[in-house]
Structure formats: C-alpha cells, structure tokens
ZAMARGU-4260 file (C-alpha; in steps of 0.2 Angstrom, whole numbers, plus 5000, padded with zeros to 4 digits):
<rodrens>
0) 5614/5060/5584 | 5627/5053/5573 | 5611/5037/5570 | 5599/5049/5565 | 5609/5058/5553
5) 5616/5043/5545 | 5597/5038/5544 | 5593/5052/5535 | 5605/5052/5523 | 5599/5034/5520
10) 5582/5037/5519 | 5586/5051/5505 | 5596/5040/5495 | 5584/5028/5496 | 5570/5040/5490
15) 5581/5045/5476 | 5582/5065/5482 | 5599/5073/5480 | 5606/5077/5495 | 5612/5091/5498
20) 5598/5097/5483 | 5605/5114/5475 | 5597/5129/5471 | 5593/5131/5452 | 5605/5142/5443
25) 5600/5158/5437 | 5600/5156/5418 | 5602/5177/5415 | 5618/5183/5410 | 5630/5192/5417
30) 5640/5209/5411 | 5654/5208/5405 | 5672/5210/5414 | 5674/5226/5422 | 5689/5237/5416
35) 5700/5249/5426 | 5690/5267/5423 | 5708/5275/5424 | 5720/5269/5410 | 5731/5284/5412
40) 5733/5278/5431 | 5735/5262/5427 | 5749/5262/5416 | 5758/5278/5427 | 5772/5274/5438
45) 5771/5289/5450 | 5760/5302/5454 | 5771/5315/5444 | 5763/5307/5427 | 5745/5309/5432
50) 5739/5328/5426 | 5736/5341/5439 | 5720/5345/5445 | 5713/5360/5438 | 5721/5380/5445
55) 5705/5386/5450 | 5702/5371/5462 | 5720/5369/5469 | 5716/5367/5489 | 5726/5382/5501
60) 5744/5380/5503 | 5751/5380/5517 | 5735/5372/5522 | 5723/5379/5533 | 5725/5378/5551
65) 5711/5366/5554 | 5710/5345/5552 | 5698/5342/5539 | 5699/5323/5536 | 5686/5317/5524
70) 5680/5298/5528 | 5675/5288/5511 | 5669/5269/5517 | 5671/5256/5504 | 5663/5237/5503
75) 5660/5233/5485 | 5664/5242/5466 | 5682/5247/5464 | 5677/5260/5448 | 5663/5268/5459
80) 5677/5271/5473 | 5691/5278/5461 | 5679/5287/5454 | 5674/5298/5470 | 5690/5299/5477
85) 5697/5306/5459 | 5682/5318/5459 | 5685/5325/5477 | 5704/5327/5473 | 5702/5337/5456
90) 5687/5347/5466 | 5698/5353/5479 | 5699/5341/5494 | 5715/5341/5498 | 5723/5322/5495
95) 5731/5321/5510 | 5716/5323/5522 | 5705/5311/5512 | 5705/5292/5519 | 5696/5279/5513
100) 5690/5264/5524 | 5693/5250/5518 | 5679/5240/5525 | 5677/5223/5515 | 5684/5210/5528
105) 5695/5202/5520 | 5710/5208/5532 | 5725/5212/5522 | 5722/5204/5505 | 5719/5221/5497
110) 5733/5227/5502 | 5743/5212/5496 | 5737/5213/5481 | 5730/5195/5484 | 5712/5198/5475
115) 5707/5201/5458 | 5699/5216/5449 | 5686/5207/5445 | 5682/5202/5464 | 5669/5214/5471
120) 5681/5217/5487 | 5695/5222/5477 | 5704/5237/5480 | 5720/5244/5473 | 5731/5251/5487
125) 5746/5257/5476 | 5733/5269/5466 | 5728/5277/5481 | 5744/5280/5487 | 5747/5286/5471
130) 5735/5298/5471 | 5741/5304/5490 | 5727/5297/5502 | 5726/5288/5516 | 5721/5269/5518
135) 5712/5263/5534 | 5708/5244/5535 | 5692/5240/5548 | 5696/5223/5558 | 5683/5215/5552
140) 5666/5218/5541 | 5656/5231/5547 | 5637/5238/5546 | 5634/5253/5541 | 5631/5259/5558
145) 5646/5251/5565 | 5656/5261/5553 | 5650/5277/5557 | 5655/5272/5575 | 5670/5268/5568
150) 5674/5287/5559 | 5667/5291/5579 | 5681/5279/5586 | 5693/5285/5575 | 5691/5303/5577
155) 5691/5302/5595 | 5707/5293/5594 | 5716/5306/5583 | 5709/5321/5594 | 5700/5325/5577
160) 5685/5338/5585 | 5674/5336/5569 | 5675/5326/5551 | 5668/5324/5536 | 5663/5310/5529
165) 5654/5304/5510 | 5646/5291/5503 | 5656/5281/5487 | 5643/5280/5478 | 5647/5299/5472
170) 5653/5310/5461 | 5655/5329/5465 | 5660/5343/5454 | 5661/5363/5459 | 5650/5374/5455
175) 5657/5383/5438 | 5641/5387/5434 | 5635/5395/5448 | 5652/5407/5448 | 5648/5411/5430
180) 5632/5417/5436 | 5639/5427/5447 | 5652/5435/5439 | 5644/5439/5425 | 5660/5454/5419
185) 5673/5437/5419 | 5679/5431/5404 | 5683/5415/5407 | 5690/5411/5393 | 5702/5422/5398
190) 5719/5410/5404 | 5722/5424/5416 | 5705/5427/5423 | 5704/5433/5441 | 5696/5419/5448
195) 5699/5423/5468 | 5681/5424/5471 | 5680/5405/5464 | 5674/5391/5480 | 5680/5372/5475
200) 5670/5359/5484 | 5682/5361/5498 | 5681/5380/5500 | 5663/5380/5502 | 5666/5365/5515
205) 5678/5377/5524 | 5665/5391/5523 | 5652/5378/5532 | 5666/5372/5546 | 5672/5391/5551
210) 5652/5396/5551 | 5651/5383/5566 | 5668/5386/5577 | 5666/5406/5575 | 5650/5404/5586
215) 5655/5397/5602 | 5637/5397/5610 | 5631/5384/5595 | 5624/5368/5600 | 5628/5360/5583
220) 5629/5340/5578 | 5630/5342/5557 | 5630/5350/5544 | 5624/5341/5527 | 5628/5344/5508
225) 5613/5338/5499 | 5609/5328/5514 | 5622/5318/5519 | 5630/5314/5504 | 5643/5324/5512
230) 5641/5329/5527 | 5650/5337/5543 | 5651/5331/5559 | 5653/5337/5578 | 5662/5322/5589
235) 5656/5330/5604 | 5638/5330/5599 | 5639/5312/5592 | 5646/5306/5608 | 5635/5315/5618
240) 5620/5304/5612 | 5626/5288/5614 | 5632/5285/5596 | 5626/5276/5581 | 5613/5263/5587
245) 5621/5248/5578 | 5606/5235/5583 | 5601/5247/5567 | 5614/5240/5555 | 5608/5249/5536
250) 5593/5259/5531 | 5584/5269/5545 | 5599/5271/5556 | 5601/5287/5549 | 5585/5291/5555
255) 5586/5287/5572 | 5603/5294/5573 | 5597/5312/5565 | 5581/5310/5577 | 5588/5308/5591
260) 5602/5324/5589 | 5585/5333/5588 | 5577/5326/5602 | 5593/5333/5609 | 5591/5351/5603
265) 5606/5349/5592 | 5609/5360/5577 | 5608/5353/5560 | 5606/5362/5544 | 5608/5360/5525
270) 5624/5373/5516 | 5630/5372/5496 | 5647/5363/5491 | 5647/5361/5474 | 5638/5351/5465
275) 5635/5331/5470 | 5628/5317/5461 | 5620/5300/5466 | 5627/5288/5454 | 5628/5269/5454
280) 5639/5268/5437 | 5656/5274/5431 | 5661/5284/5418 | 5674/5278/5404 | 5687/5288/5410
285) 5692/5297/5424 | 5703/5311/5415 | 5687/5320/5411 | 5686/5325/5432 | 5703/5333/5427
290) 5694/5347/5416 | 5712/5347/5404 | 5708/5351/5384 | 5722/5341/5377 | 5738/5331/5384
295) 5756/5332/5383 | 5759/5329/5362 | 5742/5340/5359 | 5730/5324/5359 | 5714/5331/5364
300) 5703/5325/5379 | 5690/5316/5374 | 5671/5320/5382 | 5665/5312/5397 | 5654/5296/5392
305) 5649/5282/5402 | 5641/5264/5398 | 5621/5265/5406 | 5619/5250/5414 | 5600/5250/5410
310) 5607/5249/5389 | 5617/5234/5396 | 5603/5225/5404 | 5593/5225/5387 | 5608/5219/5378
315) 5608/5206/5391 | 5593/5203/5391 | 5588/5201/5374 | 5604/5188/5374 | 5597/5176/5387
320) 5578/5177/5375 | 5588/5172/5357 | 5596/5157/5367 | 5579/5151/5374 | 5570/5153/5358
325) 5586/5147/5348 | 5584/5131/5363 | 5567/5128/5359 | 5569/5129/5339 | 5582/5115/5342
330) 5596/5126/5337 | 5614/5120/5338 | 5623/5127/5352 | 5640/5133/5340 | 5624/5147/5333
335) 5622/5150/5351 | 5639/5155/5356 | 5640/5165/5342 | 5626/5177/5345 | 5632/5179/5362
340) 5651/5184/5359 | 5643/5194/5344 | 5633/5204/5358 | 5645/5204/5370 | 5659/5209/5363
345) 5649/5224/5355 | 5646/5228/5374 | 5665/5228/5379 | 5669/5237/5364 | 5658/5252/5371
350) 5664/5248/5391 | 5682/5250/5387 | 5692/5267/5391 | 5695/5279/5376 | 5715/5273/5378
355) 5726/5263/5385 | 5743/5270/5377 | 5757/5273/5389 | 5758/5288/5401 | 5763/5305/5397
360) 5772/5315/5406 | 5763/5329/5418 | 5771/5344/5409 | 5760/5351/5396 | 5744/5347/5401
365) 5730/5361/5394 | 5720/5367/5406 | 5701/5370/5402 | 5691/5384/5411 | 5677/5387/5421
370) 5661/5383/5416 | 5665/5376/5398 | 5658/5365/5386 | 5665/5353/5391 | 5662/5357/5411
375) 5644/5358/5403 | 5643/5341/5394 | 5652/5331/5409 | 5637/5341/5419 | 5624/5332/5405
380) 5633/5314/5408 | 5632/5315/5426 | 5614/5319/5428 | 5611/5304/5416 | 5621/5293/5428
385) 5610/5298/5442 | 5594/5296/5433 | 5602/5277/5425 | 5603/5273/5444 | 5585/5281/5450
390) 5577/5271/5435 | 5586/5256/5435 | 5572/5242/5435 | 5581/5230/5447 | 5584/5244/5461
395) 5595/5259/5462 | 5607/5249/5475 | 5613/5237/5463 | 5626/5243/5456 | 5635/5235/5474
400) 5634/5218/5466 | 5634/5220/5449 | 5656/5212/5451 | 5653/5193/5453 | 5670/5188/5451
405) 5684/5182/5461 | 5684/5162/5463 | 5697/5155/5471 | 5703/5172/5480 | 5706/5172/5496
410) 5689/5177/5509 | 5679/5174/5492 | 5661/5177/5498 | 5646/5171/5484 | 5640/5190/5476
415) 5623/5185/5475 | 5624/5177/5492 | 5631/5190/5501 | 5618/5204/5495 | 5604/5192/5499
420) 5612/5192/5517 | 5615/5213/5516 | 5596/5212/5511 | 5590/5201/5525 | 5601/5211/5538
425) 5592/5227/5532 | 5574/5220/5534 | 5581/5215/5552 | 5586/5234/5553 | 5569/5240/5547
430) 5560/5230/5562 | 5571/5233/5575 | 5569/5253/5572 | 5550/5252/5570 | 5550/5242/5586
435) 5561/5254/5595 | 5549/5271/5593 | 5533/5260/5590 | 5534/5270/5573 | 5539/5264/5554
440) 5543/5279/5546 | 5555/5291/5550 | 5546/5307/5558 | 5548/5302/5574 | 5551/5319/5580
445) 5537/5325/5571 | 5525/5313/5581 | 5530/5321/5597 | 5544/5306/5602 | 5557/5309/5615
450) 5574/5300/5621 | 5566/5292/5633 | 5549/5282/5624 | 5563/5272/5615 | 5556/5253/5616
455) 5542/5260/5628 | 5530/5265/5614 | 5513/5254/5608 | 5514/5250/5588 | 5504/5264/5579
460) 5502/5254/5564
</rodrens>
C-alpha cells in the first residue's frame, strides 16, 4: 500500500500537479469584526448594575407553584443568543428557569473562557450568569434532533413533567399593543396605571400551561407560539412515541415528529404569547429590550436600531467590484487598501453600540410605559429584522455563519466548512424522511399515513 502511495506522489510530481491541490479562495469579503451588542453588560461587574426589567413585566413572586424551564439551544452567533435570552428576561421569563444549552462541542472551552468573540462557538458564561440563567453543556455536538432528545433526556432526569423550549434565532416582546386595545379607559402614561390585567410573555405561557393540567381527560403533546418558535411540551406524550427520530438530524424532523403525535391522536394547538420575531441579525444595543427612557445621570436611551445585514453585503459587495476593476486598470494596491478601510471602517462605524462608557448604577433608571413610542419604534425595527432575514439574497439561515473567526482556538472548526457539512447533513435528513413515509412533503397525515407504513410505503413522486 505504502508502494502505491509513494508511486502516486511520484507520478504527481512528476506531472507537475500540486499535491495536495487546494481549493480556490473565495475572493468576497468578509464583514467586519462583530462587537458585544451589550456594552452596558460588558463593562458591569454584577448583575446589580444592569437596569431592571420593566414593572409591568416583573414574573410572580414567590414564583408560581409549577417548574416552567425554558430550553434555549445554541451552536453559532453569540449576539443572536444574548439577544433572546435578554429579550425573554425583560419580557417576563423568569431568569432563573431559563437554560441555555450550550451545544457547540467544544467541551469546556466556553466556559474557560478559552475562545474568542470572534469564534463562531463562543460563548460568554460569566454574562449569563450574570444575567441569572442556567448553563447546560451537551457532551458533544448534536443535531437538531438529537437535541430535542436531549431537552427529552433532561426533563426526564429532573422529573420535569413539561418544558418549554425556543429557538435563538429570536426575539420576543409582549404584547403592549394588544393591552392598549383592550383597555382603551388606561392611561398609560399614567406612572401609576393599574396594569393588573397586563400578561408578559410569560403570563400568557402560564395561561397556556394551567389550560392543559386543569383538564385531566386531555390527551395533549404541545402547545406552540407562532408555531414552534416557542413552544410547549408534554414529556409523557413525547416519550410515548418513541422520541425524536434522529436518523432525521435538521429540517423535516419536525415534521415527522408533529406527524406522528397526530397519528397518535395527541393534542396540539396554536395559543398567543406576546409577540415573536424571526430574526437573523442583532440589534445595536440590548438596553432598548429594557424599555427604560433615560439612565442614572438623565442620559436618554437611545432608539432601537440595528445594522441590516442585506446594506452590508452591498457595501461588501461593491468593495470586492472596485478592487477587480482597480486590478484590471493596473491600479497600485496602496489605492486599493485605501478604498477598503475607507469602506469598512464607515461599516464599523454604524455596527458599534451607541456607548461604551462605564456602568451606571441600577438606581435611577426611568421606566417607559406600555405601548410607547418607543415600544412602537422598537416594534418598526424588529419587523425590519425579520424581513432583512426573509429577504436576504444568500438564504434566511445564514446569519449562522456569518462569524468566521477564531484560528488558533482550541476545537477550531473551518466556518465555511462546517456549514457545507450542516448543509450536506440536512440534504441527508431530507432523503431519509422522504424514504421513511414514501412521501417528500410534509402532509403525511393528510395523505392518509399511519405509524405503522413507516419505511413500508412505495415513492409517490
């Protein structure tokens, strides 16, 4: 074996074919350096310096009887994470019940502090400590699928009976226009308005859970918020079927899952928590979710406003076409640089949070109100996120690798490399469903399937 290798080699040298023979570099640019979306965290040395979260959303205390744990998986984008776990605590969800699962396999180097912000994997323990949740590390990287068996495993093991769970990619609000509709005699404005009728996300979860243990006779597996963006989940019912199917690692897992709960005669149906958004980007800064006018000294709170990462790929764009035209006028490359940092730094200027000066105390924070202009305008940026994500030329997933740092790390992985694999593993995923129910799409209940024609079905396509 050894021979023919060595006559290989030989062969290809002699041939004059670089071995090994690399792929061609991408010649587009990449954005520029991501920035921590929460200066006022980052320069804080304890949770007493961070504002609190708004009085109409405060969670019960003492807290309600029940366990209501909240499962938040991460792989990829440290800003997208913060952002939705920031934007669960200021809309109600208690802290404490809200663990994220650090699924990124690279064993404890998070929590050492071992990787870099710019590393996709990263993750920053001591600010979500800070904030008052809960860390879980997975042994090693898991599928999608895998990790729902996981929140499964892990429910089981804590004699959890249901859990919710959400996706990162996130960012919920509660509803302060809906209340104002409601109660249209309120004045708002009003510092000492009776809001006792308000429901934070987390209320309106509550309403959801108590709906499903007061009727004991209910065969119920979920109940979704704006599908499963948030959702609810009965252990019990999940078990009962056998689980995730995790030879379905990604897209169309869900699918089967949901299908086969129906097959099953399980209960599941859509209730209102808030209001959640599908967004792929982050917003400058995080103080905005913690609906304040002004901080301690009387410095107002600047709106919410976020970088579209659409705007950036133009500016990008348009860089890499003025260096290939300036490479074919025979430009000098000095011009070169300089219309790249000109750009660029233009870029950063707009990507960097609204400030970085030292943290103010907690005390004299002033509140906003329900249902403000600003609530309103933070409303306008969020729908603007979600349709930057639906539009985005180059998919609405890829803000997952839009991080390409990290070299030298420990557990570096190649971004580009490990979303090619993510990609191959969810076209494997796609095959393996269709081959399962002889069916591509997902109404497989709808064509009449049952538990039992799994893998026994012809191909209908």
């Amino acid at each position: 074996m050894a021979g023919i290798l060595q006559g290989l080699v030989a062969q290809a040298s002699k041939e004059k074919v670089p071995y090994p023979k690399y792929k061609k570099v991408s010649s587009a640019h990449s954005a520029p350096p991501i920035v921590d979306n929460f200066p006022l965290a980052a320069a804080a040395h304890s949770a007493t310096e961070l504002p609190p979260i708004p009085r109409w959303n405060v969670p019960p205390s003492p807290h309600v009887p029940e366990k209501t744990p909240l499962f938040i998986g991460f792989t990829r984008n440290w800003r997208v994470l913060q952002q939705v776990v920031v934007s669960y605590i200021t809309a109600g969800w208690p802290p404490e019940d809200i663990y994220v699962v650090e699924n990124t396999g690279v064993l404890d180097a998070n929590k050492l502090g071992q990787l870099s912000l710019q590393n996709p994997f990263f993750l920053n323990h001591t600010r979500l400590e800070m904030l008052g949740v809960n860390i879980i590390i997975t042994p090693t990287l898991l599928t999608f699928a895998q990790l729902q068996n996981f929140y499964l495993w892990t429910s089981t093991t804590e004699k959890y009976p249901y859990y919710f769970w959400s996706h990162m990619d996130l960012v919920v609000l509660s509803d302060d226009g809906r209340f104002a509709e409601q109660n249209p005699d309120i004045n708002l404005e009003d510092p000492n308005a009776d809001l006792s009728g308000y429901k934070s996300v987390y209320n309106e979860a509550l309403v959801a859970l108590y709906d499903v243990l007061a009727d004991k006779d209910l065969k119920w597996a979920m109940r979704f918020f704006s599908y499963d963006r948030l959702a609810l989940v009965n252990v019990t019912s999940f078990r009962n079927i056998g689980g995730w199917d995790t030879q379905i690692p990604f897209y169309m897992t869900d699918c089967d899952m949901h299908a086969r709960l129906e097959m099953e005669g399980y209960n599941i149906e859509e209730k209102p928590a808030g209001r959640i958004w599908d967004i792929g980007s982050g917003l400058d800064d995080l103080i905005v979710l913690y609906r304040k006018k002004s901080a301690p000294g009387g410095e107002s709170i600047k709106p919410a406003s976020f970088m579209d990462p659409n705007k950036l790929d133009e500016v990008l764009e348009a860089i890499s076409l003025s260096e290939k035209e300036l490479e074919k006028a025979g430009m000098g490359s000095r011009q070169e640089l300089d219309t790249r940092n000109e750009v660029k730094n233009e870029v950063g200027a707009v990507t960097k949070p609204s400030s970085d000066k030292q943290s103010p105390a907690a005390a004299g924070w002033e509140d906003d109100q329900p249902n403000s202009e600003l609530y309103k305008h933070l409303v306008r940026v969020l729908d603007d996120m979600f349709r930057s994500k639906a539009e985005s030329k180059r998919g609405r997933n890829t803000w997952q690798g839009t991080q390409k740092g990290g070299k030298g790390d420990p557990f570096y992985r190649d971004s580009e490399g490990f979303e090619e694999a993510i990609q191959m593993t969810i076209a494997h995923g796609r095959t393996v469903f269709s081959e399962k129910w002889g069916h591509r799409d997902c109404d497989i209940v709808a064509m009449g399937l049952k538990p039992n024609d799994a893998w026994r079905v012809e191909h209908d396509w």
